[in-house]
C-alpha positions as CSV (number, residue, x, y, z in Angstrom):
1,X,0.0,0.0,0.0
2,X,0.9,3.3,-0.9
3,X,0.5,6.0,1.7
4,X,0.6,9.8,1.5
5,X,0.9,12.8,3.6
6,X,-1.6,15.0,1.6
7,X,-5.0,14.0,-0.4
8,X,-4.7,13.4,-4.4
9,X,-7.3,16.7,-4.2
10,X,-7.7,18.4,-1.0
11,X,-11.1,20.0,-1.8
12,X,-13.3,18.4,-4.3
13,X,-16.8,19.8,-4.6
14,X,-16.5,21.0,-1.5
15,X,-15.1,18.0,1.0
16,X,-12.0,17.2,1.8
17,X,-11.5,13.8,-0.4
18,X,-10.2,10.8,2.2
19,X,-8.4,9.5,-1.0
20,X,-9.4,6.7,-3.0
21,X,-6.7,7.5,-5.1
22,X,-3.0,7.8,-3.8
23,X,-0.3,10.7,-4.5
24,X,2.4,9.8,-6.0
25,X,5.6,11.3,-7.3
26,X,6.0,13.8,-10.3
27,X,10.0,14.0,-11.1
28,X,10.2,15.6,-14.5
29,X,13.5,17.9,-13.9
30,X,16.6,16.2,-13.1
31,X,16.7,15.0,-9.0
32,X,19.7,14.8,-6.9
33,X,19.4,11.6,-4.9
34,X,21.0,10.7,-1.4
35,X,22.9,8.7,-3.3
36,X,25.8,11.3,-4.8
37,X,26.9,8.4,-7.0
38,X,23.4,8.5,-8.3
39,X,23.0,11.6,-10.6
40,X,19.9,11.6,-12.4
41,X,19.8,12.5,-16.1
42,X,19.0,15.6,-17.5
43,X,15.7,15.6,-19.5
44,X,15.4,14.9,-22.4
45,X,13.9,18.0,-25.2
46,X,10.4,16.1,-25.3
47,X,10.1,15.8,-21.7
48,X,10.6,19.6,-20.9
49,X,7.9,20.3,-23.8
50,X,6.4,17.6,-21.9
51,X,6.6,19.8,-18.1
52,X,5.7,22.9,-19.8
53,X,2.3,21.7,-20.5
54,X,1.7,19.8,-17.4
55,X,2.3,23.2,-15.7
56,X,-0.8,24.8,-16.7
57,X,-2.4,22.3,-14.2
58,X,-0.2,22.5,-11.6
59,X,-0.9,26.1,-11.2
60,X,-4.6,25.7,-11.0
61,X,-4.2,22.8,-8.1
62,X,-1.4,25.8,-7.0
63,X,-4.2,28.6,-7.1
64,X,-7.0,26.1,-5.8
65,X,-5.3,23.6,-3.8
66,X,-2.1,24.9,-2.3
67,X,-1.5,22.2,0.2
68,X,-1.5,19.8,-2.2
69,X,0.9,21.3,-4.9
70,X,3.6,22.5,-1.7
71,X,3.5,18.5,-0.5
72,X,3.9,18.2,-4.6
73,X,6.9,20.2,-4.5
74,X,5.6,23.5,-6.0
75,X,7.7,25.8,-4.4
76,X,6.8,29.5,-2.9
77,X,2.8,28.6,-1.8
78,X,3.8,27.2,1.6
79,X,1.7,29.4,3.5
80,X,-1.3,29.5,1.1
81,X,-4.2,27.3,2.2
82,X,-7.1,26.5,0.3
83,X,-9.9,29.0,-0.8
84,X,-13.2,27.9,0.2
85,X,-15.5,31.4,0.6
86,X,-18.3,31.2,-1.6
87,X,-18.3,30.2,-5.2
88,X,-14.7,28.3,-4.5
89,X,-15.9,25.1,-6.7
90,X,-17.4,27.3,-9.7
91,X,-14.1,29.5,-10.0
92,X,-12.3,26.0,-9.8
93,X,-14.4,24.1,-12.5
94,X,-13.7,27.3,-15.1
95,X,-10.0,26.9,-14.8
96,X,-9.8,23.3,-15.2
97,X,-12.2,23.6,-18.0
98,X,-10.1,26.6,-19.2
99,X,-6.9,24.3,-19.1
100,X,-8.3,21.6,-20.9
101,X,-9.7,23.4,-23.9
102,X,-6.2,24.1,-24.6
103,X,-4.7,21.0,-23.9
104,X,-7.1,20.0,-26.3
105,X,-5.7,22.0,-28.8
106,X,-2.1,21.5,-28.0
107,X,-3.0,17.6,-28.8
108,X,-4.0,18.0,-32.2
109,X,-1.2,20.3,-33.1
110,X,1.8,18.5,-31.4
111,X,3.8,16.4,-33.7
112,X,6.2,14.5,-31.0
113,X,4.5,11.3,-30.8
114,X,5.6,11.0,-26.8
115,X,4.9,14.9,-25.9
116,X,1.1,14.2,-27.7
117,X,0.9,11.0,-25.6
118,X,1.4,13.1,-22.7
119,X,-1.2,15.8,-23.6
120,X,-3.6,13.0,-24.1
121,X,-3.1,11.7,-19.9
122,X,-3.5,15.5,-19.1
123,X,-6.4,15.3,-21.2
124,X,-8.0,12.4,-19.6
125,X,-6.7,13.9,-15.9
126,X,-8.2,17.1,-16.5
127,X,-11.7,15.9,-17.0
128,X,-11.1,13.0,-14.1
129,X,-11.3,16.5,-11.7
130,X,-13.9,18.3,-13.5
131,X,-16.0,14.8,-13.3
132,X,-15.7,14.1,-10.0
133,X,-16.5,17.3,-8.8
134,X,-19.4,17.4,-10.7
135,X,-21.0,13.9,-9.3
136,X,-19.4,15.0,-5.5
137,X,-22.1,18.5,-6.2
138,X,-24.6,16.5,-7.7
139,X,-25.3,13.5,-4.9
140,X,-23.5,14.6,-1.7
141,X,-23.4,17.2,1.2
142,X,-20.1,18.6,1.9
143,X,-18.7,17.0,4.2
144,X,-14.9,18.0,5.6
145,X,-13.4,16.5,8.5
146,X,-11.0,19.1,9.6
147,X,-9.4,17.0,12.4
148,X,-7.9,15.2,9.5
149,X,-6.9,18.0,7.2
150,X,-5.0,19.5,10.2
151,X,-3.0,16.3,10.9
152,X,-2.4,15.8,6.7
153,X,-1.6,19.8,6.7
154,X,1.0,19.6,9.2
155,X,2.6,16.7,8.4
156,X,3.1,18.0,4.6
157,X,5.0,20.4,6.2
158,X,6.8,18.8,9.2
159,X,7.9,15.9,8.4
160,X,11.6,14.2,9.3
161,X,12.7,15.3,5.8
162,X,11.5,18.2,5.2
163,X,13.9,20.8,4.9
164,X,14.0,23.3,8.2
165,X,13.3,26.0,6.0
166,X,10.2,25.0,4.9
167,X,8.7,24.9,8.7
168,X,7.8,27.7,10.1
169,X,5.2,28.3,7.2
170,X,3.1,25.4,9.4
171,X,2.5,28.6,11.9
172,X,1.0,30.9,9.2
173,X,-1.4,28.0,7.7
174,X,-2.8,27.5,11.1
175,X,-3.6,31.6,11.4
176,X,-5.3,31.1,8.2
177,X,-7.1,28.3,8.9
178,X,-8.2,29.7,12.4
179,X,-9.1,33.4,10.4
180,X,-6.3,35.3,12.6
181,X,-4.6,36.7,9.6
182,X,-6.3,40.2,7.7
183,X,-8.7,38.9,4.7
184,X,-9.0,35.3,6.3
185,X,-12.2,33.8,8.2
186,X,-11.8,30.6,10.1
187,X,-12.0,27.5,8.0
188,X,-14.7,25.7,10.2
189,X,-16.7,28.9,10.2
190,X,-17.0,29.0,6.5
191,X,-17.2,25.3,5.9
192,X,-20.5,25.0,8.6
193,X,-22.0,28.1,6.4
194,X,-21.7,26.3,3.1
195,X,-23.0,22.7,5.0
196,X,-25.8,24.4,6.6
197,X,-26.7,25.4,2.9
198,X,-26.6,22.4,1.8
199,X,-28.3,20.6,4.5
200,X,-31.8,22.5,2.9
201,X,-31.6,20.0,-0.1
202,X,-33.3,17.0,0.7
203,X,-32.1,15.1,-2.1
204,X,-28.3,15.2,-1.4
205,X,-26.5,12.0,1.0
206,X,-24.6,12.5,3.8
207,X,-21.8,10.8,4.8
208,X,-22.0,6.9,6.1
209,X,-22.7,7.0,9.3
210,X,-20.3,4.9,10.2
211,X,-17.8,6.9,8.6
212,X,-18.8,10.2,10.4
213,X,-18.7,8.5,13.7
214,X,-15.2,6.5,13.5
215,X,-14.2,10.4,12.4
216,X,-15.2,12.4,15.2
217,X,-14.0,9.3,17.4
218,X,-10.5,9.6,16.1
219,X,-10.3,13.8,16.1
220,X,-8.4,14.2,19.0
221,X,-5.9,11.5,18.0
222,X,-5.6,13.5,14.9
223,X,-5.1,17.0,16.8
224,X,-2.9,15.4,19.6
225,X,-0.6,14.2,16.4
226,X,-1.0,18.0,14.4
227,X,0.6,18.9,18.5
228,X,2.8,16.6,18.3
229,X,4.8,17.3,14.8
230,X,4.7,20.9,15.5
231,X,6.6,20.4,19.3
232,X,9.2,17.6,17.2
233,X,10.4,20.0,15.0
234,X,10.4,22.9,17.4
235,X,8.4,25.3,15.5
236,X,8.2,28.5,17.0
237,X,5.0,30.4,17.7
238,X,2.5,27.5,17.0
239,X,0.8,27.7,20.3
240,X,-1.7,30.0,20.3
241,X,-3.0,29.9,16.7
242,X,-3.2,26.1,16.8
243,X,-5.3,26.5,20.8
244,X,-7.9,29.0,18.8
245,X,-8.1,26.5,15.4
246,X,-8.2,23.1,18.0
247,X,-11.1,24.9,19.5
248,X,-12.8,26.2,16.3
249,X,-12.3,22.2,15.5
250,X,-14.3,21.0,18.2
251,X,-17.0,23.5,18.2
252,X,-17.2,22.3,14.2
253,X,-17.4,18.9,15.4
254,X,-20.3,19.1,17.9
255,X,-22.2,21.4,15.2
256,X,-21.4,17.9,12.4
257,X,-23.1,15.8,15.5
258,X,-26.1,17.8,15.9
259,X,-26.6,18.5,12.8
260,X,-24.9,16.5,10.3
261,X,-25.3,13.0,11.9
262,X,-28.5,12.8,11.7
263,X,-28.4,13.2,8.1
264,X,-26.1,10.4,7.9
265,X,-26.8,7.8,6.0
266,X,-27.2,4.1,7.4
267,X,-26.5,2.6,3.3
268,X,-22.8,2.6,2.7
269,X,-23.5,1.8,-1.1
270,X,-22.3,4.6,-3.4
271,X,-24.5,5.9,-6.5
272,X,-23.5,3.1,-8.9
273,X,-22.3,6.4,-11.3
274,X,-19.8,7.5,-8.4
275,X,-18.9,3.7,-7.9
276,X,-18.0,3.6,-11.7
277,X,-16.5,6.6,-12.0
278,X,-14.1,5.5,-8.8
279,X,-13.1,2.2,-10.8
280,X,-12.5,4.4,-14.2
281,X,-10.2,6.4,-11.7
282,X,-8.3,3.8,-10.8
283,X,-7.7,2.2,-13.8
284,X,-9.5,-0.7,-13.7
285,X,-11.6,-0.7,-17.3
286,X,-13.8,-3.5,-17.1
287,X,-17.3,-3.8,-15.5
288,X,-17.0,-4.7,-12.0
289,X,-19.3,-8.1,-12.1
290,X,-16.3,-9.0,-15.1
291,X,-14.1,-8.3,-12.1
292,X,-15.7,-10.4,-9.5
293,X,-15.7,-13.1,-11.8
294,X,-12.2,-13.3,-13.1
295,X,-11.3,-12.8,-9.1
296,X,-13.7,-15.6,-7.4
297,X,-11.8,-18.0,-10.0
298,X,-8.6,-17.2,-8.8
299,X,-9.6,-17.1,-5.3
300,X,-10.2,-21.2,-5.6
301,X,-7.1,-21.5,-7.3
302,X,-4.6,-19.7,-4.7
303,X,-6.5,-21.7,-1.8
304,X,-5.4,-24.7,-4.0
305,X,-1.7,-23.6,-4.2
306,X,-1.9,-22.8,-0.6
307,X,-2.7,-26.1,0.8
308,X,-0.6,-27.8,-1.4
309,X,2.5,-25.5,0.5
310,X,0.8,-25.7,3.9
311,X,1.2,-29.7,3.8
312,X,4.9,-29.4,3.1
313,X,5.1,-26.6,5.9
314,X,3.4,-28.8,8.4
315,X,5.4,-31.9,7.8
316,X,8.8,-30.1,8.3
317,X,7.4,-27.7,11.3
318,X,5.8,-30.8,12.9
319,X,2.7,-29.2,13.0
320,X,-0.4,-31.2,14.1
321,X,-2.7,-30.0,11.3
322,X,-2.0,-29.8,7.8
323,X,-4.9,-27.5,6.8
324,X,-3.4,-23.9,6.0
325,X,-5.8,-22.3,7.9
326,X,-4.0,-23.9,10.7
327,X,-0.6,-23.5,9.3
328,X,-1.3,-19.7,9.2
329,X,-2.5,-19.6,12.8
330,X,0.9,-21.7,13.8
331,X,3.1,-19.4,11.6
332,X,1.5,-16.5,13.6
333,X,2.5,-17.4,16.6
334,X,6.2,-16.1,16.0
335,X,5.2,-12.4,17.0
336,X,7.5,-10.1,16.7
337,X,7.1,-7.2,19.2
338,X,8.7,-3.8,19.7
339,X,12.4,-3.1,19.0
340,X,12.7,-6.1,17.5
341,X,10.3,-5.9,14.2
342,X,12.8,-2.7,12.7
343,X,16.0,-4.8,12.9
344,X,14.1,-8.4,11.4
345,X,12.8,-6.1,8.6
346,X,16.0,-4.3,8.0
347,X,17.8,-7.8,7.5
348,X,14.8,-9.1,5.9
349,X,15.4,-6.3,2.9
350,X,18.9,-7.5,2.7
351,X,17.9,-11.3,2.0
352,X,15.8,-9.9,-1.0
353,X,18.4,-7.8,-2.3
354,X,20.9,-10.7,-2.8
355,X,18.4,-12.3,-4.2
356,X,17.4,-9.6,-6.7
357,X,20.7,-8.9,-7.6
358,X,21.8,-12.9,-8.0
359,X,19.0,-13.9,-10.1
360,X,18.8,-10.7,-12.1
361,X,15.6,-9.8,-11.8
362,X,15.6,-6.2,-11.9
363,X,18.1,-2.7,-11.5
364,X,17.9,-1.9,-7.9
365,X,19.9,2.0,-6.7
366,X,23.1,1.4,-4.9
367,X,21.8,3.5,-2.1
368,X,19.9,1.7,1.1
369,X,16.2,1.7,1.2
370,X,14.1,3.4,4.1
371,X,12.8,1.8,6.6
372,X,11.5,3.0,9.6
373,X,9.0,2.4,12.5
374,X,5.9,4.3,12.6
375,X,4.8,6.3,16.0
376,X,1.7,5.1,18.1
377,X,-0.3,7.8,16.9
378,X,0.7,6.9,12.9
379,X,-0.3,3.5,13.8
380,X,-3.3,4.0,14.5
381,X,-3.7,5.9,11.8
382,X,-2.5,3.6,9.6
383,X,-2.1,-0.1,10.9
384,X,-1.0,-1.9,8.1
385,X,3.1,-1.8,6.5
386,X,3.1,1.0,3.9
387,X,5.4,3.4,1.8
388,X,5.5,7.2,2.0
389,X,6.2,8.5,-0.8
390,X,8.9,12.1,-0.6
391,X,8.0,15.3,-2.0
392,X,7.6,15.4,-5.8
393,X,9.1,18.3,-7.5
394,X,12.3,19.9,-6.2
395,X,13.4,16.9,-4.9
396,X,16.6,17.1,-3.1
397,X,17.5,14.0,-1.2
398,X,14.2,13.0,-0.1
399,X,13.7,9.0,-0.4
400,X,10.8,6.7,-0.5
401,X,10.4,5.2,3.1
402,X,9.0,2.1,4.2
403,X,6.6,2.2,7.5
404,X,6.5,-0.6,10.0
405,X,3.3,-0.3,12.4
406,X,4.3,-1.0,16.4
407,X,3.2,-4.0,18.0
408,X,2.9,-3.0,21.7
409,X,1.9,-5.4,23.6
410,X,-1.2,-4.9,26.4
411,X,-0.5,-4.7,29.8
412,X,-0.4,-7.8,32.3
413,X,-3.5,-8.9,32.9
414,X,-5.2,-6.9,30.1
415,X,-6.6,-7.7,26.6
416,X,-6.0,-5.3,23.4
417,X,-9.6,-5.2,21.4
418,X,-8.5,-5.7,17.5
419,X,-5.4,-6.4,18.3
420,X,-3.7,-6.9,14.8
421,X,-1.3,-10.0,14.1
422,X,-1.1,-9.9,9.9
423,X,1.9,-8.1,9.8
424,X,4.6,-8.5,12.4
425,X,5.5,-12.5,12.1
426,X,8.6,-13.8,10.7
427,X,6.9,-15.5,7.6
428,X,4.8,-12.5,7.0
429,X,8.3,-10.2,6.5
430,X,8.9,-11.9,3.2
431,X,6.4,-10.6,1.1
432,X,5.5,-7.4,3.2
433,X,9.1,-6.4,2.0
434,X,9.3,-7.5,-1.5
435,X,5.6,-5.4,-2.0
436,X,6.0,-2.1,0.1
437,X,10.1,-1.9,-0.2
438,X,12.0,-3.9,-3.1
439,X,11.1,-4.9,-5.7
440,X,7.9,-2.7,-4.6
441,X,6.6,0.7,-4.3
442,X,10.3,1.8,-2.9
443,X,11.8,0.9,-6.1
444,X,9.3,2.2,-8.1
445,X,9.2,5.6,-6.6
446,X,13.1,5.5,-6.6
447,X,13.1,4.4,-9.9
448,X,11.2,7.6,-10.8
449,X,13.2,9.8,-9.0
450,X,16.6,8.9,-9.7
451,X,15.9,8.2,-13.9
452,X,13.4,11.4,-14.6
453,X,10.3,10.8,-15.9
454,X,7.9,13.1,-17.2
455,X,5.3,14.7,-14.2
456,X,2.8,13.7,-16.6
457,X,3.6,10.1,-16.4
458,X,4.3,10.2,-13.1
459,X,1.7,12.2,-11.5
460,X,-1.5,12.9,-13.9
461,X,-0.8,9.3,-15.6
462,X,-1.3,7.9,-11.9
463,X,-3.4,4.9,-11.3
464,X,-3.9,2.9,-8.3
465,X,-3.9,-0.5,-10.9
466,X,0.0,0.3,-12.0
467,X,1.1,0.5,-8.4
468,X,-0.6,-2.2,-6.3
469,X,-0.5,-4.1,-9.3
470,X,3.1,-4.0,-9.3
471,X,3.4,-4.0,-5.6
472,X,1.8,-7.2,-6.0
473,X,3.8,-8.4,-9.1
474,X,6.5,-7.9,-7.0
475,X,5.6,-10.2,-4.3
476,X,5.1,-12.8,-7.2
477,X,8.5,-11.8,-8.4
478,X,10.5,-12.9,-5.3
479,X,8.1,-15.8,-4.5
480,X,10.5,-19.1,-6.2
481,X,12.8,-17.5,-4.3
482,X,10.9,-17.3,-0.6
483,X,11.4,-20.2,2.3
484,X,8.1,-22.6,2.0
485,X,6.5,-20.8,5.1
486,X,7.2,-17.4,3.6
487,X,5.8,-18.5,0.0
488,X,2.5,-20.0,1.8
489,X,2.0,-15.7,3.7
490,X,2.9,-14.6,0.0
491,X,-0.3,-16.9,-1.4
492,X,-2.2,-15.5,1.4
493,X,-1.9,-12.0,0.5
494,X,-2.6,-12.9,-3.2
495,X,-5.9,-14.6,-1.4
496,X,-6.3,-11.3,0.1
497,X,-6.4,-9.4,-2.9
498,X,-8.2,-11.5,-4.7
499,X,-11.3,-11.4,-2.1
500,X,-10.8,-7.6,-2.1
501,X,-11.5,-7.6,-6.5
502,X,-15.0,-9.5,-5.4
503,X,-16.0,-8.0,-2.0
504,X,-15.8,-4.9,-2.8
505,X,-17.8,-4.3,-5.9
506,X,-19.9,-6.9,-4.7
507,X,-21.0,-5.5,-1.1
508,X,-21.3,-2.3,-3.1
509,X,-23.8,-3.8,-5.4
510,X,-25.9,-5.0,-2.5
511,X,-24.8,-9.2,-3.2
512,X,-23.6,-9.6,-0.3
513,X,-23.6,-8.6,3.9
514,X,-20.7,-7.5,5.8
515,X,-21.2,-10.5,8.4
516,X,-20.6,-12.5,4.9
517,X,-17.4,-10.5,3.9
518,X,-16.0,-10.6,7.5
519,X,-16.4,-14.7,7.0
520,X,-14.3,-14.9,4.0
521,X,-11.9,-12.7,5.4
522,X,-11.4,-14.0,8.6
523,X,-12.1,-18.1,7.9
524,X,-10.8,-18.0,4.4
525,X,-8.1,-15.5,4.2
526,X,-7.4,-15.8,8.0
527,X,-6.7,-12.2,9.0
528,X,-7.6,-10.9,11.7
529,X,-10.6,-9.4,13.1
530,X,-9.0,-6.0,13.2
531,X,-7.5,-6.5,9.8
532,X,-10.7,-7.9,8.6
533,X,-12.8,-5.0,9.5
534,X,-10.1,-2.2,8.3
535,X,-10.7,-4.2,4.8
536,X,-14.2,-3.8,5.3
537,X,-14.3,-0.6,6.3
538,X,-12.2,0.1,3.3
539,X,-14.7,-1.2,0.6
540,X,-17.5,0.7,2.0
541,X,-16.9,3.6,2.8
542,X,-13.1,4.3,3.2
543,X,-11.7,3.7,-0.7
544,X,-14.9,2.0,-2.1
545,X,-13.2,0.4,-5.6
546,X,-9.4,0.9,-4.5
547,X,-9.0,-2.2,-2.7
548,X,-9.9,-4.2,-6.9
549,X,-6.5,-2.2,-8.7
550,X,-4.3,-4.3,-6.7
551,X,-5.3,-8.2,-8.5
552,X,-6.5,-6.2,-11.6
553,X,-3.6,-4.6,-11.9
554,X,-1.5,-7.8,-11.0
555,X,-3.6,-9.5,-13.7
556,X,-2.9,-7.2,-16.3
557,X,1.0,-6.9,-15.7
558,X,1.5,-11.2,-15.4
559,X,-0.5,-10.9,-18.9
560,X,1.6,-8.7,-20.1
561,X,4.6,-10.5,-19.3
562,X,2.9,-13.7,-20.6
563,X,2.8,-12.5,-24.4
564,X,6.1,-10.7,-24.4
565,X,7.8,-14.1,-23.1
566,X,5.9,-16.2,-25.8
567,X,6.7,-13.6,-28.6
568,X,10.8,-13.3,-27.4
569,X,11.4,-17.0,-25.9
570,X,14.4,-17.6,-25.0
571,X,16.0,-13.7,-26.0
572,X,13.5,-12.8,-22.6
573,X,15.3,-11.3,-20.2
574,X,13.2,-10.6,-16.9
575,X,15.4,-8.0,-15.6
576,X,15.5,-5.8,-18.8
577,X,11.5,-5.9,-19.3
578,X,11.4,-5.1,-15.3
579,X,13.8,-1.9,-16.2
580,X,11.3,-1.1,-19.0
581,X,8.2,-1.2,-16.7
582,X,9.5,1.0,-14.5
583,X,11.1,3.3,-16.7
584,X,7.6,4.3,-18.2
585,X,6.4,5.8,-15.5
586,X,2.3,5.3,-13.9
587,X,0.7,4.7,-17.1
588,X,-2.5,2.4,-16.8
589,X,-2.6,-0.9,-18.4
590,X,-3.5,0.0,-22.1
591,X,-0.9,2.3,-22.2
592,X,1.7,0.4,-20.5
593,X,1.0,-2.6,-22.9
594,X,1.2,0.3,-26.0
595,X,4.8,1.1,-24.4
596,X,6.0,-2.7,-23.9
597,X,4.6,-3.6,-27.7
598,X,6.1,-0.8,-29.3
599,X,9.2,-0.1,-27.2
600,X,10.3,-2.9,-25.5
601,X,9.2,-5.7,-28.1
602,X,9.6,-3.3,-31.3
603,X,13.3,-2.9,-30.2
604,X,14.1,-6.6,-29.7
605,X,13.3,-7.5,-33.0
């Protein structure tokens, strides 16, 4: 899983968008690495023309969404913060429509093939925004949880690699927000103006109520952690702009329960036009019933596979039960806890890398991944392994790092409630590391930075299908090569993702229950119950559609590689195709498979 500091759009149609679709990196000028060795290469002619027409977008999401083009890397708008006094969404809609009119017309006049490929994702990205800020007016009330925004604001800004300098503008969004700077009213105050609006049409949905309540649950832990980033890098003057905002927060949050809950609605299921729309966004370009299919197949077969390996696990274990449901539970015994999960991980990275490099596989940098351990406060947050990704223009050092979530252990005497155990065993390390770190999302994101890409490619062309799809490729990648017990945690998580491609589209169709999705995910899959409902949670109202791009996206890329190795035979060479993939970016699967037949095949002929 890919993680971010910042949403892909802070404001659309009026809410702050808990993504469904996940930031990633836009390196189009030439990086410096922390590697010195590592120089990336200039650009080259087409990819400048290339960045000179993605920056008519940027400065809209500069002019309209500040946060998000700073954690971007668009310098000199720090401080700004987003507009949202009245009309905000109808000045926004003209300039995107504005912007694409001409990269309309800059497509059919460009005569570099790769330059007019490019105008064609900024094209397709341009209405993307314009789309889903239409259906975000047109079926719901504008909801914003501001506890959150806070939290993602301040850690754009603040975190461990950010440079000093960029720090003390933290202070000057929270005046802004909290309306203590000339020409600036509180945030909250005009976001409860333009709900209370909204709130006289009928017709429009609130948020799930489950949704609403798990957020106003979790606000303090989200102001407590805004606190704590701006005391760890000892900004000065935070304190009283961020007491007046923390208490403009809470007021807004007792106004959303009197007056927003009840509006909440008790169906999780999206509009089937915003549930298609969310798929198209992801990349996935097949009807989701297609989907389900192709996934409950595959389901049967990686159960298959996995008892077959659970059998051999058990005889050489000495385990009493063969089944791999029971394998699993034995295997998850092996807890690690505390100080010792960072150091297994770290050595864990190292096994892969010999193995990468022995077998050829693919080009890894010569500079050590990232790996750290997350705080209490990010784990709960975020529970599950994940990568951060670093800024994304201006880059200047700043690495891809890989988050471990704590395992503290309860008290004596006491017992955790959802106490996760998916992540931190021995056998689980295998192909947590190969997905999030290398061969994974590090490498990819390195990849970018440190060989230049085009921002187009790498940001606008972003879909979550490319980059679970190879996270999970990945995983594939280094299984041969895994201990038995680490290959039978690699099947499971291919289980995993295989009941996420039929769950999800499926509960949101109305097939099936949650008490029926919790069963295949906790008897079938075996996760556990607080895994099991953060995957729930996550198809219904968290990232309704995301959870499908990672076996789609899987799918599409072992396809891929299929035909090229049957075209090439034995002139295949794993770790030059690998290169290839990486080299072109985010592109989603028709275009990637355009690339591979008319790069990558074209020039081994």
């Amino acid at each position: 899983m890919v993680n971010q500091h910042m949403t892909k759009k802070l404001l659309v149609g009026g809410y702050w968008a808990l993504c469904c679709a996940l930031v990633l990196c836009a390196f189009g000028v030439a990086q410096q690495t922390s590697d010195a060795s590592a120089k990336s290469p200039q650009p080259a002619a087409w990819v400048k023309a290339s960045d000179a027409n993605t920056k008519l977008l940027l400065d809209v999401q500069a002019k309209f969404n500040p946060e998000q083009a700073a954690f971007y890397g668009v310098s000199g708008i720090d401080e700004q913060i987003t507009d949202v006094t009245p009309g905000f969404v109808e000045r926004e809609q003209a300039a995107l429509q504005k912007v694409l009119e001409q990269f309309k017309q800059r497509e059919a006049d460009e005569k570099d093939p790769l330059v007019k490929q490019d105008l064609n994702i900024l094209v397709h990205a341009t209405e993307d925004e314009i789309t889903e800020t239409r259906l975000d007016e047109k079926y719901f009330l504008p909801y914003v949880n501001m506890s959150r925004v806070v939290f993602l604001s301040m850690k754009g800004l603040l975190d461990e690699q950010i440079p000093d300098s960029r720090t003390p503008a933290s202070v000057v969004r929270l005046r802004r927000y909290a309306g203590m700077e000339k020409g600036y009213e509180p945030m909250t105050k005009l976001l409860q103006a333009r709900l209370e609006e909204k709130l006289k049409n009928p017709a429009l949905l609130g948020p799930y109520k489950g949704e609403l309540e798990l957020d106003l649950s979790q606000s303090k832990a989200f102001l407590d952690g805004a606190q704590a980033l701006l005391q760890k890098r000892k900004v000065v003057g935070w304190e009283q702009p961020y007491a007046v905002l923390r208490k403009q927060v809470e007021d807004y949050n007792a106004f959303l329960s009197a007056s927003l809950l009840p509006r909440a609605r008790t169906d999780y299921r999206l509009p089937a036009e915003v549930y298609a729309n969310n798929l198209h966004q992801l990349g996935i370009d097949i009807p989701p019933t297609e989907l389900a299919r192709m996934a409950h197949g595959a389901f049967l077969e990686i159960q298959e596979h996995m008892q077959t390996i659970a059998t051999e696990v058990a005889k050489e274990r000495g385990f009493p039960s063969s089944d791999y449901r029971d394998v699993i539970r034995e295997l998850k015994k092996q807890q690690l806890v505390g100080q010792a999960i960072l150091p297994h991980y770290k050595d864990r990275l190292k096994n892969i890398e010999e193995i990468v490099r022995r077998e050829h596989l693919v080009t890894l940098p010569n500079r050590e991944a990232r790996i750290v351990m997350a705080t209490e406060a990010e784990t709960a947050s975020q529970p599950a392994p994940h990568m951060t990704p670093p800024r994304l223009l201006g880059n200047t050092g700043e690495a891809p790092t890989f988050v471990l979530p704590l395992n503290v252990p309860p008290p004596v005497g006491e017992t955790k409630p959802l106490t996760y155990d998916d992540f931190t065993f021995d056998a689980a390390s295998w192909t947590l590391t190969a997905h999030e770190a290398r061969p994974g999302h590090e490498l990819q994101f390195s990849s970018m930075i440190e060989r230049g890409v085009s921002s187009a490619r790498a940001l606008f062309a972003f879909n979550s299908t490319n980059v679970e799809g190879w996270g999970l490729y990945s995983e594939a990648m280094l299984f041969p090569y895994m201990p038995k017990e680490g290959q039978l945690i690699s099947l499971q998580h291919r289980l995993m993702r295989a009941a996420r491609a039929f769950l999800d589209p499926e509960l949101q169709a109305g097939k099936i229950t949650t008490d029926q999705a919790y069963d295949v995910l906790q008897n079938e899959v075996m996760l556990s119950r607080a895994m099991a409902k953060q995957e729930v949670d996550r198809y219904t109202f968290r990232m309704p559609g995301q959870a499908c791009s990672y076996f789609y996206g899987y799918t599409k890329l072992m396809d891929l590689r299929r035909e090229v190795e049957k075209s090439q035979g034995k002139q295949f060479n794993a770790q030059r195709f690998h290169d290839f993939v990486l080299a072109q970016g985010l592109l989603p699967p028709d275009l990637m498979r355009k690339a591979v037949e008319t790069g990558f095949m074209a020039a081994s002929h």
